[in-house]
C-alpha positions, -999 to +999 in steps of 0.1 A: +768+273-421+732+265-417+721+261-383+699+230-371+662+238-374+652+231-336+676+269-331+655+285-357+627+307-342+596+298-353+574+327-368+541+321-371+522+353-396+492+371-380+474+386-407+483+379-445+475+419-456+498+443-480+526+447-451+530+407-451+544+408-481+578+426-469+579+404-436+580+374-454+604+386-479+625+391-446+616+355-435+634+343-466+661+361-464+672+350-431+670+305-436+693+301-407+677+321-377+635+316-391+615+290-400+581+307-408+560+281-395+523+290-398+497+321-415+463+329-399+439+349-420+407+347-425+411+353-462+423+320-477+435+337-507+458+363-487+475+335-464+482+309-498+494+343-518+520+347-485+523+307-481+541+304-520+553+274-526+564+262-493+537+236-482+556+231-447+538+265-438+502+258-421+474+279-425+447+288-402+415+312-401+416+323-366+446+331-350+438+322-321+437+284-339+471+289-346+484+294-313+466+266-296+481+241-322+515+250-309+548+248-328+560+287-324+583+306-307+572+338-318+542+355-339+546+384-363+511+407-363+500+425-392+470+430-383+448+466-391+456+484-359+429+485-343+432+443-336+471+450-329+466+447-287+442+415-284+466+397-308+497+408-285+481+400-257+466+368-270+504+358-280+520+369-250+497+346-225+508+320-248+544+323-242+552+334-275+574+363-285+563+390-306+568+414-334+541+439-341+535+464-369+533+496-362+515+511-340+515+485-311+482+498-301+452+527-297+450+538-265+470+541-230+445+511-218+455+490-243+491+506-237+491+488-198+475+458-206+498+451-232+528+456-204+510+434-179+509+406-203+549+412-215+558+411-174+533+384-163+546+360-190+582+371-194+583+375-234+600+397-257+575+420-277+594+439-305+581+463-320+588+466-361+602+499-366+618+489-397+634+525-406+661+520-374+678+495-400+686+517-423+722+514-424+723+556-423+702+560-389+725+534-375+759+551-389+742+584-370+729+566-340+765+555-332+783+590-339+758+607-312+764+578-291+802+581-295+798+616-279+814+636-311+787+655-315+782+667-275+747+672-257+720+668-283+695+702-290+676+692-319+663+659-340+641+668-368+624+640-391+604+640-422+581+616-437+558+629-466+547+614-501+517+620-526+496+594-514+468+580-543+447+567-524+409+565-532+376+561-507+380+527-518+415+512-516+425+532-481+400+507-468+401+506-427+428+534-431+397+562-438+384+554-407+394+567-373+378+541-349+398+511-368+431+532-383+432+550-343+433+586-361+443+598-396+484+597-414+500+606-381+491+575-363+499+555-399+530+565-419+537+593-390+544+569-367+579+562-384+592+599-382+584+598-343+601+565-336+637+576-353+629+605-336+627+592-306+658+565-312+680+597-322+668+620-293+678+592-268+649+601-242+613+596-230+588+623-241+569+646-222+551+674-237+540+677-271+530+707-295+505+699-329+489+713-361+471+689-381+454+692-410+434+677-438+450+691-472+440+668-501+426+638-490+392+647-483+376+616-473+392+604-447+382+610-409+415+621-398+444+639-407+463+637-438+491+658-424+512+667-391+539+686-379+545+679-341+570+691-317+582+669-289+604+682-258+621+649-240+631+644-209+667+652-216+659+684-226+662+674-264+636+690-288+618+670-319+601+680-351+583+654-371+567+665-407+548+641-423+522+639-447+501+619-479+491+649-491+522+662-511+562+650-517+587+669-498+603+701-512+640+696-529+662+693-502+643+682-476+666+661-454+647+621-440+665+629-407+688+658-386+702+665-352+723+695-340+745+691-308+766+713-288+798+706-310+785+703-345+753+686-366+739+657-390+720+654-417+705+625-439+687+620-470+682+579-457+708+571-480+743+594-474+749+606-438+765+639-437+785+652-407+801+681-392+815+687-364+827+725-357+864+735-364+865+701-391+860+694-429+824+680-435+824+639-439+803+623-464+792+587-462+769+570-488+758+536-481+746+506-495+705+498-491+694+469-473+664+450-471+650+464-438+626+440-429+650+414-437+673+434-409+643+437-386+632+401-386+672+393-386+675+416-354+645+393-340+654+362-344+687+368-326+674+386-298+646+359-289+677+335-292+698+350-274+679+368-251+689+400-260+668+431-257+654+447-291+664+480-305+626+489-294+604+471-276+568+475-262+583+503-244+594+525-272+561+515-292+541+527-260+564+564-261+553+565-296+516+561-294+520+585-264+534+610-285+505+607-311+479+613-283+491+640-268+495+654-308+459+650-311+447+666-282+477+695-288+454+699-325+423+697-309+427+722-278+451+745-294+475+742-264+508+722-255+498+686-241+511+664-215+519+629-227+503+601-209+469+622-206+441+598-212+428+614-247+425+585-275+435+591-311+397+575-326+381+599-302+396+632-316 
């Protein structure tokens, strides 16, 4: 049944870049819950390349243009990062709803600003963590919240590939003050938010070695492996990299409890639970984005809250922080302490 287009939420694209392309594709996979509405970038090109063929989508330079015409519910950044908090905020005093690529800001300034906005204007702001959609991080998600595996010890997550990038097509990624640090704050940030989702608590000290193994011209790290102790008492380990693909074996995600463990690959989930056989599940792949902006739509309709909102996004980029200052001192760091990433 398709729904009548007034209960469609109405997306409007900020910033028509490489990531737009799988947010869109998630647009059209979802008809009855989206109408994408509107595109603002200041590249022509980009925003007709992301517009197709559908010529009921407006396009706009500025996206600040594209607010003040009206005609959204919501706005979907995609932005380089360093732009991510002026354009949530921007939205936000609009009354618009948001989803925002990863990460949902720089600093811990930016961090409260962005929550004063969400609670002075009553908005949703989601942020698009697009791995929690997998259906395998769900299908463990559930089984830790089910209890079977007890008090959780340990999550570890891994996120590595042999990144080709040059000096010239890494772009604004190369460079700290507009990336907000090096591959942790980028592709790292994924392995910290499942972390985070599968650990089921707020983080408060953090442990770091970065380093700069292959891709010499950038400013920051092209490598991490961070420790994370939550509040809960749950311990994290994140490895993550461009420099180099995983070793054989390596599993995407893992958690030991008190009465057994999981392990996933990011497409079978295997379980075990002491004193039983091992239980194997392989699933099906989805179109995540498709999932996330699905997940979106229904929770600005119904006015449900998101799988992670600003909250989560702001644990995150607390996470990262402290992981840069952990690097740069050599000790364990507090998170929350008022280090940014482009400074380190």
């Amino acid at each position: 049944m398709t729904s009548n287009a007034r209960d469609r939420v109405r997306i409007g694209l900020i910033g028509a870049g490489g990531i737009a392309g799988a947010h869109v594709a998630g647009y059209r996979r979802n008809p009855d819950t989206v109408t994408f509405a509107a595109i603002a970038d200041p590249v022509a090109e980009n925003a007709e390349k992301r517009r197709g063929d559908d010529a009921d989508v407006r396009i706009y330079a500025d996206y600040r243009d594209m607010i003040a015409a009206g005609g959204l519910d919501a706005v979907d950044i995609c932005l380089p990062h360093h732009l991510h908090a002026e354009a949530v905020i921007a939205a936000a005093d609009a009354g618009l709803h948001v989803l925002c690529e990863k990460p949902l800001c720089l600093t811990l300034e930016e961090a409260d600003a962005i929550t004063a906005a969400v609670e002075r204007n009553g908005v949703t702001v989601m942020c698009a963590h697009n791995q929690l959609f997998m259906p395998a991080v769900a299908a463990a998600k559930e089984l830790v919240s089910s209890g079977a595996l007890g008090r959780v010890y340990e999550v570890r997550t891994t996120d590595s590939f042999y990144n080709d990038f040059t000096v010239e097509s890494m772009g604004w990624r190369a460079h700290a003050a507009t990336a907000g640090g090096g591959e942790l704050i980028d592709t790292g940030y994924h392995p910290l938010y499942l972390l985070q989702h599968l650990a089921g608590g707020t983080p408060v000290e953090v442990g770091a070695m970065l380093s700069r193994h292959r891709l010499d011209f950038m400013e920051g790290e092209d490598s991490a492996q961070v420790l994370v102790r939550y509040d809960n008492g749950v311990v994290g380990h994140v490895t993550t990299s461009w420099a180099y693909q995983p070793a054989v074996g390596t599993e995407k995600f893992s958690l030991v409890g008190e009465k057994g463990s999981l392990s996933s690959d990011g497409t079978t989930l295997i379980s075990r639970i002491r004193g039983e056989e091992p239980v194997t599940v392989t699933f099906d792949q989805v179109h995540e984005f498709a999932a996330e902006v699905a997940h979106f739509a229904e929770c600005i309709r119904e006015g449900r809250r998101p799988i992670q909102t600003h909250v989560e996004g702001i644990d995150v980029l607390g996470v990262i922080l402290a992981a840069y200052e952990s690097s740069a001192r050599g000790t364990i760091a507090k998170v929350g302490g008022a280090v940014t990433a482009a400074a380190v």
